[in-house]
C-alpha positions in Angstrom: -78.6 97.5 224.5 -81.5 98.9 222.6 -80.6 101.9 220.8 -83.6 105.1 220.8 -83.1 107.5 218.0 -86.4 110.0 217.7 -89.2 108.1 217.7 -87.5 104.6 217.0 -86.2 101.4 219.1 -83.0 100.2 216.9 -82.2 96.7 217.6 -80.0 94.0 216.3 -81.8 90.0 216.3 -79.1 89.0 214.2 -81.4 86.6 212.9 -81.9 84.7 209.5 -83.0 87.3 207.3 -82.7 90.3 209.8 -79.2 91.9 211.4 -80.8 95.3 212.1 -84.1 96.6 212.2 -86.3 99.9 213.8 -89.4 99.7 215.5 -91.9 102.8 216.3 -91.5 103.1 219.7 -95.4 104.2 220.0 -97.2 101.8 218.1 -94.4 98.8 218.0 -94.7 98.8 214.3 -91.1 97.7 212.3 -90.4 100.7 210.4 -87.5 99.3 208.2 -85.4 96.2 208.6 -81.6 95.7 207.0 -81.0 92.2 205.5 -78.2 89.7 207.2 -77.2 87.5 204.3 -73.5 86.8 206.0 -75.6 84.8 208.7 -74.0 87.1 211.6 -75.2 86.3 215.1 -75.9 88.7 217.7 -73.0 89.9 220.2 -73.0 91.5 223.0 -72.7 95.1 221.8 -74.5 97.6 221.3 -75.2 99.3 217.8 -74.0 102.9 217.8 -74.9 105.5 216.0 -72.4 108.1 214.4 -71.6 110.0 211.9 -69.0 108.9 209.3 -67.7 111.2 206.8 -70.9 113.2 207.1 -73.2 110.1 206.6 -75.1 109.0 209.8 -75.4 105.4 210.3 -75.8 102.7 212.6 -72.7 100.5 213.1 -72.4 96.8 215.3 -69.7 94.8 215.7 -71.8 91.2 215.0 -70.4 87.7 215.7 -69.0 87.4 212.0 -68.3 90.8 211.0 -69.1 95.0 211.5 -71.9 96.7 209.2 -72.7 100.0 208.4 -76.6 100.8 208.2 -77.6 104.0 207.1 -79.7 106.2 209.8 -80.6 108.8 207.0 -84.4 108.8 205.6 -83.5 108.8 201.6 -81.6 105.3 202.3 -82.9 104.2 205.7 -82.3 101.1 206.3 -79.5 100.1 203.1 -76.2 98.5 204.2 -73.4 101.0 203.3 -70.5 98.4 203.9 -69.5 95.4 205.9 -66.1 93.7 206.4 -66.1 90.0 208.0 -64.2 90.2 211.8 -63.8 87.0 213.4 -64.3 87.0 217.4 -64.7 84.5 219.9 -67.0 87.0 222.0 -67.9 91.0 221.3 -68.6 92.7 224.0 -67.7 96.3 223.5 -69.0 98.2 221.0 -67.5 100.2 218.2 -65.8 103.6 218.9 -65.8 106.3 216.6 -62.5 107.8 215.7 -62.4 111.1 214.1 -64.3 111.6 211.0 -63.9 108.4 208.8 -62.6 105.6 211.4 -63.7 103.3 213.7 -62.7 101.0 216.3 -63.7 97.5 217.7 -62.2 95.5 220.2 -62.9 92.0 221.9 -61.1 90.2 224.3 -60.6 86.3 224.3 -57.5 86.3 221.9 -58.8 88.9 219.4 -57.4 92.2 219.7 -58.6 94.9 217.9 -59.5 96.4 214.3 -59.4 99.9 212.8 -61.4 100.6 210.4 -61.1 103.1 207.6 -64.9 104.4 205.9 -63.7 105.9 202.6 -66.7 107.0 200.2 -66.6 107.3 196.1 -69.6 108.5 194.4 -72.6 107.3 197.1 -70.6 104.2 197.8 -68.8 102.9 200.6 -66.4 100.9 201.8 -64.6 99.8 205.0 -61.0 99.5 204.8 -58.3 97.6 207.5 -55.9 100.0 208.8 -54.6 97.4 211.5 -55.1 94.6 213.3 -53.4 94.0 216.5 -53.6 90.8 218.6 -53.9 91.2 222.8 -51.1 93.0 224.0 -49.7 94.6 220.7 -52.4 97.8 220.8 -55.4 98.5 222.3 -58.0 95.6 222.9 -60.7 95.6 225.8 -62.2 92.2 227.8 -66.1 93.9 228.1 -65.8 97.1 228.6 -66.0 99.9 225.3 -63.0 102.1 224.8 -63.0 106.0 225.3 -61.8 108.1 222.6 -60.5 111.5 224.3 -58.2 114.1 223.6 -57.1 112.3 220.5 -56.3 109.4 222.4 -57.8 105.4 223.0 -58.5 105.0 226.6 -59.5 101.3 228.1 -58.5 98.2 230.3 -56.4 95.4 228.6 -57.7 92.3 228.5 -56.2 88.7 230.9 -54.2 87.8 227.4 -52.4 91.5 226.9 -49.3 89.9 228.3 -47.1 92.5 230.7 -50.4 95.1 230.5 -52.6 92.6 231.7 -55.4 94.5 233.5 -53.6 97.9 233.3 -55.7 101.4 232.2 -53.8 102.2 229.2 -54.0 105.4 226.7 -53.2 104.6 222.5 -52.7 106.7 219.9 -55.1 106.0 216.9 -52.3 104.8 214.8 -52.2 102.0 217.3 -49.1 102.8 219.2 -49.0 102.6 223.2 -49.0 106.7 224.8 -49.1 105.4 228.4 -49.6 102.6 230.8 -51.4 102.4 234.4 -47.6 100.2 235.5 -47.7 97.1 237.5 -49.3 98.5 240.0 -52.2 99.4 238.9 -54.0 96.8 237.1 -58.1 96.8 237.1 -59.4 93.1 236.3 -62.3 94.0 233.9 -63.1 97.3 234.5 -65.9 99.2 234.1 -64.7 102.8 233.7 -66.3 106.0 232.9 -65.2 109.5 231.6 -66.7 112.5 233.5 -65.5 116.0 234.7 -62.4 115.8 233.2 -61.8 112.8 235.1 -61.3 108.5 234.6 -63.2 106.6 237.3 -62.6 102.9 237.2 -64.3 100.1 239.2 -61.6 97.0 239.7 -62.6 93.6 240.3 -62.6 93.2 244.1 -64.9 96.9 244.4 -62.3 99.5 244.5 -63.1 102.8 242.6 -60.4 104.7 241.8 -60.3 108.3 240.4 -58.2 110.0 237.8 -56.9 112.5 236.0 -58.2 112.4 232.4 -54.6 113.3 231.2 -52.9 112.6 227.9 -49.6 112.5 229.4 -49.8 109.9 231.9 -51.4 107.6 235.1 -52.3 110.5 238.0 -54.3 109.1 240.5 -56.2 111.5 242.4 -58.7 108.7 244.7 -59.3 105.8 245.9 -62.0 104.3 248.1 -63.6 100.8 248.6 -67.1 101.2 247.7 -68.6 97.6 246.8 -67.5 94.2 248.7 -69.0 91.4 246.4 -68.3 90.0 243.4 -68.1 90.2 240.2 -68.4 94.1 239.9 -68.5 94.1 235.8 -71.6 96.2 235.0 -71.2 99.5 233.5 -71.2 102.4 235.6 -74.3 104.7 235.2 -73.9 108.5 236.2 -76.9 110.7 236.9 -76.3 114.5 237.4 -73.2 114.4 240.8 -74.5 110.9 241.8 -72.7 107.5 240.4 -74.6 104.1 240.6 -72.5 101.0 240.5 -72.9 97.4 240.8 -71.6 93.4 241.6 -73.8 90.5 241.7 -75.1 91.1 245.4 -75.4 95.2 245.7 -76.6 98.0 243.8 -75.4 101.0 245.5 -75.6 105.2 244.8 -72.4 107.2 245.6 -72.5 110.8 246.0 -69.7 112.8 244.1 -70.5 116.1 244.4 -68.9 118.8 246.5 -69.8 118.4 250.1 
């Protein structure tokens, strides 16, 4: 997804000579382009922008590896580190985790990395805190994980083994806190933090409501709101009002008090 930040469009072609790049959102003008000599191709993430050991920057997970780009005026623009990451697919994007790490999952037999940003003198450098394969720590199909509380929330992906499917919450260091159990399992998701509270659309239009707890799976709804298929697209929440969406229906669900 396109990326606004003040009075720019940031975008990621992934082309030839461009991985990053900001456009003037009034007069369509590129502002500042960052090179892509790796030859990265675009995923499906989105950059996001955060702020890393008191740098800001723009960071995306690319097919071929995860950049840093810095969002700061002096050095707009300038690569501040890279690290090669080899995925099938990347759909969600990278989480922020604390101060100096970062997440990024994909599903499709890849797992997950944590990164560590460590700076010396203006320089910067990613470094691999773990790796995990499906099913040995956090990793989500499409869906981007929620950091909470001090805790990784998400949906495992359909190669995760016994959590197939299940809402699961992970420590950072990459161990498991809590698991939705067999009986809850979602498909692909989406889910959504809000009012202290998980909401998670499963595969066959079911949108079931939690509580956003650190302990453990409390389930506090449930209702059938969609009946088509493929109900994968990210759940949008404007004010008390939820919009969500399969490949037949768009529909608007009021969640305010009555």
């Amino acid at each position: 997804c396109p990326v606004i930040d003040g009075d720019q469009v940031i975008l990621a072609p992934a082309g030839e000579e461009i991985l990053m790049m900001g456009v003037n959102l009034e007069s369509g003008d590129v502002e500042w382009t960052a090179p892509n000599p790796r030859g990265w191709d675009m995923s499906h993430a989105s950059i996001i922008p955060m702020t890393i050991l008191g740098k800001k920057m723009y960071v995306y997970a690319a097919l071929g590896g995860i950049a840093g780009v810095s969002a700061e005026a002096d050095d707009l623009g300038t690569i501040l580190w890279e690290t090669p990451w080899v995925a099938k697919v990347v759909a969600p994007s990278p989480v922020p985790v604390g101060e100096d790490h970062i997440l990024i999952t994909a599903g499709y037999g890849t797992g997950n990395i944590m990164l560590k940003i460590v700076e010396a003198g203006g320089a910067y450098e990613a470094q691999v805190e773990y790796s995990h394969a499906p099913g040995e720590g956090l990793s989500c199909e499409q869906q981007t994980p929620i950091f909470n509380d001090g805790l990784l929330y998400g949906i495992m992906p359909k190669d995760a083994g016994s959590l197939k499917g299940q809402f699961v919450a992970y420590n950072p260091d990459g161990s498991l806190k809590w698991s939705s159990g067999n009986d809850n399992r979602f498909g692909f998701g989406p889910f959504l933090l809000a009012d202290n509270k998980f909401y998670i659309l499963d595969d066959h239009g079911v949108l079931t409501m939690l509580e956003a707890s650190t302990e453990g799976y409390t389930q506090l709804g449930q209702a059938q709101v969609l009946h088509g298929h493929d109900p994968w697209g990210p759940i949008a929440l404007a004010g008390s009002r939820m919009l969500l969406r399969d490949m037949d229906n768009l529909i608007c669900v009021e969640l305010g008090a009555d």
